[in-house]
N, C-alpha and C positions, 0 to 999 in steps of 0.2 A: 684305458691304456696310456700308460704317462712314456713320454720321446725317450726315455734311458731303456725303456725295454728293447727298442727299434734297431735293429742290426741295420750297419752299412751292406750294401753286395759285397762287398772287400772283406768285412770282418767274415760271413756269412761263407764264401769261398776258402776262406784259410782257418777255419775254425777246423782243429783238428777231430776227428772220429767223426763229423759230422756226413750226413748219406750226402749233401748238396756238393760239400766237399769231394767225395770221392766218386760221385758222377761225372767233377767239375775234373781230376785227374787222372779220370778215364780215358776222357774227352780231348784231354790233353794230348795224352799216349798215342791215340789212335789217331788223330791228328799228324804227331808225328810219325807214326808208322805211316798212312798215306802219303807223306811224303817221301818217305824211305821207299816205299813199294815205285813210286812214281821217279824214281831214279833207275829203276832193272825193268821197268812194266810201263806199257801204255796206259795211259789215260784212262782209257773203258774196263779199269779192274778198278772195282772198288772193295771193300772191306766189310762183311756183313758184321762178326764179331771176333773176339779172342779171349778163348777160353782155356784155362788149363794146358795153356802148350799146344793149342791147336789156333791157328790164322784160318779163317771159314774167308774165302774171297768168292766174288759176284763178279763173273765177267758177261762179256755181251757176245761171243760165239763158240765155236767147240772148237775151232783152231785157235783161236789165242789160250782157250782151256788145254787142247793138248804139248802146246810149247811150255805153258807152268808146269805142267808134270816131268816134263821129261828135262826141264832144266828144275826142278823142286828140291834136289839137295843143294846145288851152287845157291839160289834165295836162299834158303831157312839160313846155309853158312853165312851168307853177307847181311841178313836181314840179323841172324842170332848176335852177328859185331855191335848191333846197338844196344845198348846197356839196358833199356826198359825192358830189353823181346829177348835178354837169354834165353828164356826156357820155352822159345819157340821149338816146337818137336815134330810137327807133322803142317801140312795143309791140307783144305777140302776146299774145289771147285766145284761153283754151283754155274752151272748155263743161263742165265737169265738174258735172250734177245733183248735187242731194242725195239719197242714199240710203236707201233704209231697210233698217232690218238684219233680216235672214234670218232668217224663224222656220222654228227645227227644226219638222214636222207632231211632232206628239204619236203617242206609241205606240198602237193599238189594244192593249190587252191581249184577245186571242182564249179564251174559258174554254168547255170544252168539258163535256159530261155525263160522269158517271164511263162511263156503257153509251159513248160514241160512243169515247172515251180505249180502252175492251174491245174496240171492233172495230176500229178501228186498228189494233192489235196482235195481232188474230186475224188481219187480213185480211193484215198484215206477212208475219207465218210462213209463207203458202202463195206468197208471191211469189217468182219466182226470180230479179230483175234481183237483184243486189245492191244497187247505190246507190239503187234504190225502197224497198228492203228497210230499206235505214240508216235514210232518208229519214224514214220512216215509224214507224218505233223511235224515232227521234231526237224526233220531233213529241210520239207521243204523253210521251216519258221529259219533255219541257220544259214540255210542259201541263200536267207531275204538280209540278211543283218551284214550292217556296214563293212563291218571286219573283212565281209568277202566278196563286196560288191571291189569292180577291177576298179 
């Protein structure tokens, strides 16, 4: 591959018809729409897509979703003033909460007496399932190891 094949990010973004280009002035649009939205709307509206004359917004509860509907022709008029979004025509709210994020529970570490770890392992020997048998070896061999001594 010789350097004159090698596009700049510059040339690569304003290359006309190209798909990088017109991801690149999608991104642009919606961008500036965020903006615009964030001049009539709180913060917690974001903008999922905009398709065909339709603004799909993502807010975060069913009251701030019932106040876009019911003020939804004053937006699309003051949103449709910007020259990108004439042919804004409709919107659809979607409810998406805010979450909170998932705590792992915490390990219990289990520590057992060195006597309970001895009958464990006595009581292992005379069982004849096998996998009670592993089972049982296995426990008391995990209770012995560093990791879970205090």
């Amino acid at each position: 591959m010789t350097g004159s094949n090698i596009k700049s990010t510059k040339e690569l973004l304003n290359s006309s018809g190209s798909v990088i280009q017109q991801v690149y002035e999608n991104t642009k649009k919606l961008t500036k729409l965020q903006k615009t939205l964030l001049k009539y709307l709180p913060q917690e509206v974001q903008i999922a897509s905009f398709r065909e004359g339709n603004l799909h917004l993502v807010v975060t509860d069913g009251a701030l979703a019932s106040h876009i509907r019911y003020t939804q022709r004053d937006l699309i008029e003051k949103i449709s003033k910007e020259t990108e979004f004439f042919r804004l025509k409709s919107l659809q709210i979607s409810i998406q909460p805010k979450s909170e994020p998932t705590r792992v529970p915490e390990r219990r570490k289990t520590s057992f007496s060195e006597e309970a770890l001895q009958t464990i392992e006595r009581s292992a020997e005379y069982i004849k399932d096998a996998r009670l048998k592993k089972a049982l070896s296995d426990l008391a061999k995990h209770a012995r190891s560093p990791e879970n001594q205090p």
